[in-house]
Steps between C-alpha positions, in 0.01 A plus 500: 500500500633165606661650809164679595379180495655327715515755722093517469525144573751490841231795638221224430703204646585733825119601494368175466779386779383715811130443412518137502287391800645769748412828685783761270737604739493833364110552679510607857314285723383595842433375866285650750453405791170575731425317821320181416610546078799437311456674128727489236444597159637655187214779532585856601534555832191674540294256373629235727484687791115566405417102492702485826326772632147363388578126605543626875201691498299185387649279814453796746182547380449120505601470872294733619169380376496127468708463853456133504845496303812596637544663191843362451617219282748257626656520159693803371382641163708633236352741249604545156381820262572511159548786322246395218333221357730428259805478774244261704370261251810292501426403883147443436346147566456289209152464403458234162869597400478861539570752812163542667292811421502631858594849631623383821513181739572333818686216496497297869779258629617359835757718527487808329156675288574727174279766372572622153339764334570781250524861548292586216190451547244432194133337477538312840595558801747263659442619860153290484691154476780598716296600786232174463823317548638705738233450727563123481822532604459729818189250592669132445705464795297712732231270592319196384400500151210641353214313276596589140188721465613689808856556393474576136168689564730765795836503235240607252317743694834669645624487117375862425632653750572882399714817682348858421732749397516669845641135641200516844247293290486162361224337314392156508277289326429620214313331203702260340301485101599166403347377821176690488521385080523128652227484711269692295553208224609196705323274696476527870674283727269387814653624773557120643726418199657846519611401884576099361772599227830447592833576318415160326188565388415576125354818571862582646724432229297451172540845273114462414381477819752705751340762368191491679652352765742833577277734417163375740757447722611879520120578482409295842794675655386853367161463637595348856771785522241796358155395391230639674728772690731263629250251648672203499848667523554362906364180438701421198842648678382272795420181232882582389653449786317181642596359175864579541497347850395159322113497590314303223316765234146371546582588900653849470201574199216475755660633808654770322183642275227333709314372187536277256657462112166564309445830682829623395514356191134636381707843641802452272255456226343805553835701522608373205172550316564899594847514377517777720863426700557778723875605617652522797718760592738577797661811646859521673582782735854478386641463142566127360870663401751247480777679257715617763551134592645386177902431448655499162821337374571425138511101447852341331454297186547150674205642742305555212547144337464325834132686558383407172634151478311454836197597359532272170527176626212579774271585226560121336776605259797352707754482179491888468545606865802242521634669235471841643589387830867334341566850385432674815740244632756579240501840585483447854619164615426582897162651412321265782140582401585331086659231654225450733225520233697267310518247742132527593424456151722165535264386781209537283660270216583257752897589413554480877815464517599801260250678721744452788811603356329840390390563796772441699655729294218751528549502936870507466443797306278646664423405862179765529299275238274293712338334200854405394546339850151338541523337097822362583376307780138385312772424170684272745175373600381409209833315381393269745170486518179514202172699532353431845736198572585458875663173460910442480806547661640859557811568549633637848723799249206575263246570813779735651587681186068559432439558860769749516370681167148540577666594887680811272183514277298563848706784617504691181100499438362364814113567346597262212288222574650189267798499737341398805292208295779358306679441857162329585578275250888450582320365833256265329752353293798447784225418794726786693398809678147499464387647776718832360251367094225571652576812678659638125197377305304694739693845489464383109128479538467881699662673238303356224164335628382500157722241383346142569747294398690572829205338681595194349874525613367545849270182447767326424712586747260437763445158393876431523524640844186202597302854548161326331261706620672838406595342153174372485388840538717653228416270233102523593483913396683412189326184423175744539566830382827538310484648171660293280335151441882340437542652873174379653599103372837516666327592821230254489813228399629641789213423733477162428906424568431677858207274538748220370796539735231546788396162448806351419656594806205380732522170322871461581448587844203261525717247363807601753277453775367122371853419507609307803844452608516192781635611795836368656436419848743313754177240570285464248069442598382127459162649475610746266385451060795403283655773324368609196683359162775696312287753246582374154545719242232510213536430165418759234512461107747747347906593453668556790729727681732492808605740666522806702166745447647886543244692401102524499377800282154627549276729285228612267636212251535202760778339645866404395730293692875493427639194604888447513680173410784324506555621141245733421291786575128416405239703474077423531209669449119499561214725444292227720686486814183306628560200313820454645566196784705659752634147706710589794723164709632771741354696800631858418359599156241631652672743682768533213285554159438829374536725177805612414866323570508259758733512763642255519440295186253183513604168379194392238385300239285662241292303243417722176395457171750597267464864282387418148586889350865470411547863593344467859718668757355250746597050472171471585132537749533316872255229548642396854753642738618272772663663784789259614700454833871651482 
């Protein structure tokens, strides 16, 4: 009996062993690929191939009807299906200490989008959250982006799409019941708030009042897409576009529907009152069959830990997915993708540095990886540099080794869009080749429109090339219709530095020109005024430092001068470049000053006040800057 016991016990140890945390190795786990979907999954084959199958229906289906979109996301989307809900809670997000009770989600990122779902299907049906977000991600980097009401209120409406058996006819549309429950017992929103909230607003975010927002939302788009036979179907398609071409909503609204809110909105209320939703339906010629398409390879253990690791730390539990990913390393030491994820996980602990090493592993062992090429240059980037900080020295080695990264990053995705921007900002931070910024920003900017915060690299870059009126122009359609409020302060920020630097510069000129140097003649003019006296230099209260001014940085948070010594490297800052006294004793400042490094270096004196935070990264804000004679 003893024996049996212990031999009970070593098959409970072993048991408890390969269920600890990680997919069995005895389970066989899947990849299939389709053209625009990478699934994996420990599912049967079948099933997978059936999500696969259904997933390019919905984008082909997608394309053809709402053709503003291109219909294809910059960002390549990996699919996982689970075999059942008990094999998919342990990658569920955590919800108040417990996995989520969801049947399937989308989870977006910069570089790469998971769907998860599970092959058994119960009470709901996960298709309805995958395709809402789905929709989002085939729409962001299309075209300009959509009021909230717009955006959720298409993902929502698209959400039920359905394929009939015979594969020629898809429904859309249909009734969504907790949205017809909501507005039956919920208040209305006036259609002027509706248009107002953004993805700030409380009727955004807060759990008792999304709600309404979501589902009126979905209504509005119902009815302008299929009340009253499809009245208002052109207009709205033709409101959708102006709005994605930047026009202001009040604008497109009235040239679009030729009326006003209150007509549409006593409409909606009418609609809703009916709770009569009709469906729309569409018939192919040809069959939406995509199985032939699909190409299946069984996945290696290490595959399997690397995909699921991935997916861990994106849905906020990093510890886990590390974990995962360290075994997937174990097994495979040159598996590039684990070693990629595990250095992109660095960069999002600010563990730059271990981000590098991993991912110069991850592109010397496997050159095809463009995210392991472009992460190794933005980890090297980051070593250097903080969050949006333009100001320092960079190396001559670290600007080849990132430049020729996101170079090799470029050839193996060329439609990857973070490469061409993170070489935008290799040129903002050296001063060098930005002519060649501004072109990559722009090829950037073509393949994902949608994505605003490349607007603001071009701003920038502008404004270091003296281009005002073209930066000027960049910041202005952020500062007025980006999306994000954070977004639309930075660009406002940046207006007033352009304005700023505008007037510095005609100040320094105006004083080059009031500066008179006497002229050496061989006979001087009896009749001629004595020469002027020597300019003296002013006096302003303050610390001082000597020396030789490098650098002028420009942007959305001021301007920083880096000032070289005979010692030291200092570094000052000011939000309020317009309280600075720019002094010049010398003729050619005018011609000489400008953002970025100057070439050559000007002898000055700065006066500052002194920083008073210990853990400032600057000595100090500029109250003067005299510009000296060499």
């Amino acid at each position: 009996m003893k024996r049996l016991a212990l031999i009970l016990l070593a098959i409970l140890l072993i048991s408890a062993s390969t269920d600890n945390g990680s997919a069995s190795a005895k389970e066989t786990w899947l990849s299939v690929r389709s053209k625009n979907f990478l699934l994996i999954g420990n599912a049967g084959e079948k099933e997978i191939r059936k999500v696969g199958v259904r997933l390019e229906q919905f984008r082909d289906v997608f394309s053809r009807i709402f053709t503003r979109s291109k219909a294809n996301s910059a960002i390549p989307i990996t699919v996982i299906v689970f075999k059942d809900d008990n094999a998919y809670k342990p990658y569920k997000p955590i919800y108040q200490g417990k996995p989520a009770a969801v049947s399937g989600y989308f989870q977006p990122a910069e570089d790469v989008n998971y769907i998860t779902l599970t092959a058994e299907f119960r009470e709901i049906n996960p298709y309805a959250v995958i395709f809402h977000e789905y929709v989002h991600a085939l729409t962001s980097d299309n075209a300009k982006p959509l009021p909230p009401w717009v955006s959720e209120g298409i993902a929502e409406y698209y959400s039920s799409f359905e394929v009939e058996s015979n594969e020629k006819k898809v429904w859309l549309g249909k009734a969504i019941a907790n949205h017809v429950l909501y507005l039956r017992e919920q208040k209305f929103l006036p259609l002027q708030r509706l248009f107002e909230v953004t993805h700030g607003s409380p009727e955004y975010n807060e759990r008792d009042r999304k709600g309404v927002f979501y589902a009126q939302s979905w209504a509005l788009v119902h009815y302008l897409l299929l009340g009253e036979n499809g009245k208002w179907n052109a207009p709205f398609r033709q409101f959708v576009n102006a709005l994605a071409s930047g026009r202001p909503v009040d604008e497109s609204f009235k040239q679009s529907f030729q009326t006003d809110y209150a007509t549409i909105e006593k409409a909606l209320r009418e609609y809703i009152g009916r709770s009569a939703y009709p469906a729309q339906f569409v018939t192919f010629d040809d069959k939406l069959s995509f199985d032939a398409d699909l190409q299946t390879r069984p996945l290696s253990e290490a595959e399997v830990q690397f995909y699921l690791g991935d997916l861990l730390w994106r849905i906020r539990r990093p510890d886990e997915g590390a974990e995962y990913l360290k075994r997937a390393i174990a097994l495979d030491p040159k598996l590039a993708p684990a070693l990629a994820s595990l250095g992109i996980l660095s960069i999002r602990q600010d563990r730059f540095t271990e981000a590098r090493q991993y991912l110069e592993q991850a592109a010397a062992a496997n050159s095809k990886n463009h995210l392991a090429h472009y992460y190794h240059a933005y980890a090297i980037y980051r070593e250097l540099y903080g969050e949006r900080q333009l100001v320092a020295e960079l190396p001559e080695d670290k600007v080849n080794a990132m430049r020729a990264s996101l170079d090799q990053a470029i050839v193996l995705a060329s439609d990857f869009p973070e490469s061409y921007n993170l070489l935008a900002y290799i040129a903002l931070a050296t001063g060098q080749k930005l002519d060649t910024a501004v072109n990559a920003v722009k090829k950037a900017m073509s393949i994902a429109p949608g994505r605003e915060h490349y607007v603001m690299t071009l701003a920038q870059l502008y404004l270091r090339l003296e281009k005002f009126a073209e930066a000027r122009q960049a910041a202005t359609t952020l500062a007025r219709g980006a999306s994000q409020p954070e977004l639309r302060s930075r660009a406002e920020s940046l207006l007033r530095t352009i304005a700023q630097i505008e007037q510095y510069k005609a100040q320094l000129k105006e004083r080059e020109e009031r500066i008179e140097t006497p002229a050496t003649t061989a006979t001087a003019d009896p009749s001629a005024p004595p020469p002027p006296p020597p300019v003296m230099r002013r006096r302003f209260e303050g610390e001082k430092a000597k020396g030789l001014l490098t650098r002028v940085d420009c942007d959305d948070k001021g301007l920083t001068m880096t000032l070289k010594s005979a010692d030291r490297i200092f570094k000052f800052h000011t939000a309020a470049p317009d309280r600075v006294q720019f002094i010049t004793y010398t003729e050619s400042v005018g011609k000489e000053f400008t953002c970025g490094p100057l070439n050559p270096a000007r002898p000055v004196i700065i006066t500052y006040r002194g920083a008073t935070d210990a853990k400032s990264k600057f000595d100090g804000e500029p109250v003067a800057v005299e510009f000296l004679k060499f």
